[in-house]
N, C-alpha and C positions, 0 to 999 in steps of 0.2 A: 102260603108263603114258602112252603117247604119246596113244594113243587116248584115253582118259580127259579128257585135257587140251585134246584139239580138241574131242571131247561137251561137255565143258564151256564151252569158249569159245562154241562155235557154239547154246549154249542162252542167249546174252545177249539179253535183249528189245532189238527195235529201237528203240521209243520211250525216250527217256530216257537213252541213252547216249553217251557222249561222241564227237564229230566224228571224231578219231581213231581210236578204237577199232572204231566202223561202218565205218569207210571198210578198215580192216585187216579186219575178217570178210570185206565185201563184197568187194574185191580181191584182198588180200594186202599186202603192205605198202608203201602208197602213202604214207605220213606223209615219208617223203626222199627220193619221186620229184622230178622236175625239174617248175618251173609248166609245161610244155607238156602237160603228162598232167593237169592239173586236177585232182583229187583230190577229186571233189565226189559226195555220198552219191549212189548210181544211184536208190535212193527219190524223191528229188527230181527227178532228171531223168526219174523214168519220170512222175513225178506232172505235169509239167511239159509234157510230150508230151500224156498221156492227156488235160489239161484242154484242150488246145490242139485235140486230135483230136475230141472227147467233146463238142460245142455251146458251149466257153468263151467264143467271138464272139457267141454269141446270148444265153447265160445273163442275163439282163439281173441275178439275187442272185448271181450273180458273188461271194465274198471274204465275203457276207451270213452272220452269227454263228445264222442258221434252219437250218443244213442238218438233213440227213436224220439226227438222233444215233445211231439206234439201227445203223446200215448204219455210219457213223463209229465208233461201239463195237466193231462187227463187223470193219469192218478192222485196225481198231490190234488187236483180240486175236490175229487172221489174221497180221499183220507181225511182230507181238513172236515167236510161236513160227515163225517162218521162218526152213529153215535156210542158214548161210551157207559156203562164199560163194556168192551169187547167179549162177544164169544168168542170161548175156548173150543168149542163145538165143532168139527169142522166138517164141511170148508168152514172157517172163520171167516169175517168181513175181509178181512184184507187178503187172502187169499182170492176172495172172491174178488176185490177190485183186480188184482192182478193178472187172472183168468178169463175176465171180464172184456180187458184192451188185451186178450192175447198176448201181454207183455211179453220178452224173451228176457235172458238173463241179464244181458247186457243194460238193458232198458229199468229194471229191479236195483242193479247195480249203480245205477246212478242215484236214482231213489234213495236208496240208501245214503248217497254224496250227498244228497241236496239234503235230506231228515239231517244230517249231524252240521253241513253247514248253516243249516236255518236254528240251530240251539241259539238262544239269546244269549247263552255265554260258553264258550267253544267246550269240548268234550274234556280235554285235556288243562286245567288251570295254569295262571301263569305261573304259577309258584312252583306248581310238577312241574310245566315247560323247562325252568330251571334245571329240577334235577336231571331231567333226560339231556337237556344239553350237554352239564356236564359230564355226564356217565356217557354220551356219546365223541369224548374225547379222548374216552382211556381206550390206552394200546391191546389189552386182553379181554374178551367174550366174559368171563368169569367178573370181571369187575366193573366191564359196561352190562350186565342183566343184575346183578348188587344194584347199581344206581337207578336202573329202570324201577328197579322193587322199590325200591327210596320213593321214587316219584310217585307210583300207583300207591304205595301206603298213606301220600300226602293227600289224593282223591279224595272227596266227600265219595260217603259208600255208594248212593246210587250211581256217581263219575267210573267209579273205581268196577263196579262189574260191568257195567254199561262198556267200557273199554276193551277188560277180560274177555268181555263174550265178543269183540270186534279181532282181538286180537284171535282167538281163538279159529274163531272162521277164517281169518287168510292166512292162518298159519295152516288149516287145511287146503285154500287155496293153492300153496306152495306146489303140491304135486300136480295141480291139474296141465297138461300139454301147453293151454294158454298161456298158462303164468311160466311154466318152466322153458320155454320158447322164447321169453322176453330177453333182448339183450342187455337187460339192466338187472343188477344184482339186486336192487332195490326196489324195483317196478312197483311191489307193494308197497313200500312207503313211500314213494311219491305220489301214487293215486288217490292215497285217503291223508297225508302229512296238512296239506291245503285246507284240508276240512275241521280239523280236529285241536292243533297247535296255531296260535292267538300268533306267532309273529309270522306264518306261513298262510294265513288266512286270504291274501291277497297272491297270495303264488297260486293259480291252477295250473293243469296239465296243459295248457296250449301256448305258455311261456316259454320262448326260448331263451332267456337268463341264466347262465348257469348261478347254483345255489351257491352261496358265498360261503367263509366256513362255519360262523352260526347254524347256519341251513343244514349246512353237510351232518354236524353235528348230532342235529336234532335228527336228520335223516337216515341215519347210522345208527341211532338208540331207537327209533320205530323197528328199523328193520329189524335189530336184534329184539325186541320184542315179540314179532311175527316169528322169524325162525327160534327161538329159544323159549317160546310159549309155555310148553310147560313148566319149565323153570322158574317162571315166574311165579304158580302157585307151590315152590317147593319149599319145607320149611327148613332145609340146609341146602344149599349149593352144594352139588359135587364138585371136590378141588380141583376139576378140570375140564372142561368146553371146546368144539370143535371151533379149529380158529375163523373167527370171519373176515368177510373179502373187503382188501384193504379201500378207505375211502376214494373216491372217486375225483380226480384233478379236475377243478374246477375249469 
């Protein structure tokens, strides 16, 4: 019966299932570990790694909604039937899917888009949705990354590192040629905003609508989340923050 029960567990597809329950296949039961152990899906961090190792400084489609679908097909069927829990060993499985279709970064990248669009309930809750909006209204850096804090302290803890470690990586993004070449001050939170935030869930990248101000809002408080990253884990704000670039006329 025992058996039975782990075959079955371990035959859950990885896309589309909920942050706690991957991070339980993939670990064991990290859902009331201590935040020093992060608890954050290894999918993500290998995806994370691989784009960083993989040309993600050169990719100049970097986050771009062209990648390679049929190789993006191919992985997610490769990850859903992977069994868990995962080697840490590496290569690890998922490395090895990725190696496997000779993905490129761009292609990883998406990956990544589709893993946090496929959560059965978006990255970001509605309730944090809130505080980012309105921390994404206020006129100073220093009081829209206060509200962001607000929002990410309202996360359930696995939401809340699982984010951390999203934001964390395109806030190194920031420097790479790709991303700093973009004519949009925001590029990064427009690419991942779609995925993550429950009233932009139906906005992708290949909409020409401009974002109304709800949108601008919430897209304003991402962004200052990516560039003011480490702020975020600070436990006093410094009294003062480089100003950021004013919202964008709809």
């Amino acid at each position: 019966m025992g058996n039975c029960a782990t075959k079955a567990r371990r035959r859950l597809p990885y896309f589309g299932v909920a942050l706690e329950t991957l991070v339980e296949q993939e670990r064991g039961d990290l859902v009331r570990a201590t935040d020093s152990e992060k608890p954050v899906p290894l999918f993500l961090q290998e995806a994370f790694t691989y784009i960083s190792e993989e040309g993600g400084p050169t990719a100049r489609s970097l986050f771009n909604p062209a990648a390679d679908r049929p190789i993006v097909a191919s992985c997610i069927r490769l990850l859903n039937n992977m069994k868990h829990p995962l080697s840490t060993s590496p290569p690890t499985p998922v490395m090895q899917v990725f190696t496997r279709h000779k993905a490129d970064a761009v292609a990883v990248g998406k990956l990544v888009q589709e893993f946090l669009k496929a959560l059965p309930q978006k990255l970001i809750p509605p309730r944090a949705e809130m505080f980012m909006e309105e921390a994404g209204k206020k006129s100073s850096a220093l009081e829209m990354v206060q509200g962001c804090r607000q929002a990410i302290a309202d996360m359930p803890a696995i939401n809340r590192w699982t984010f951390l470690a999203l934001m964390e990586f395109l806030h190194t993004c920031r420097e790479w040629p790709s991303i700093t070449s973009a004519e949009e001050p925001d590029f990064l939170a427009q690419a991942f905003a779609p995925y993550i935030l429950p009233i932009l869930q139906g906005r992708l990248l290949n909409t020409n609508a401009a974002p109304d101000e709800r949108e601008r809002s919430l897209l304003r408080s991402l962004q200052a989340c990516i560039d003011y990253y480490p702020r975020l884990l600070d436990v006093e704000l410094p009294p003062a923050l480089e100003p950021l670039s004013p919202p964008r006329s709809p």
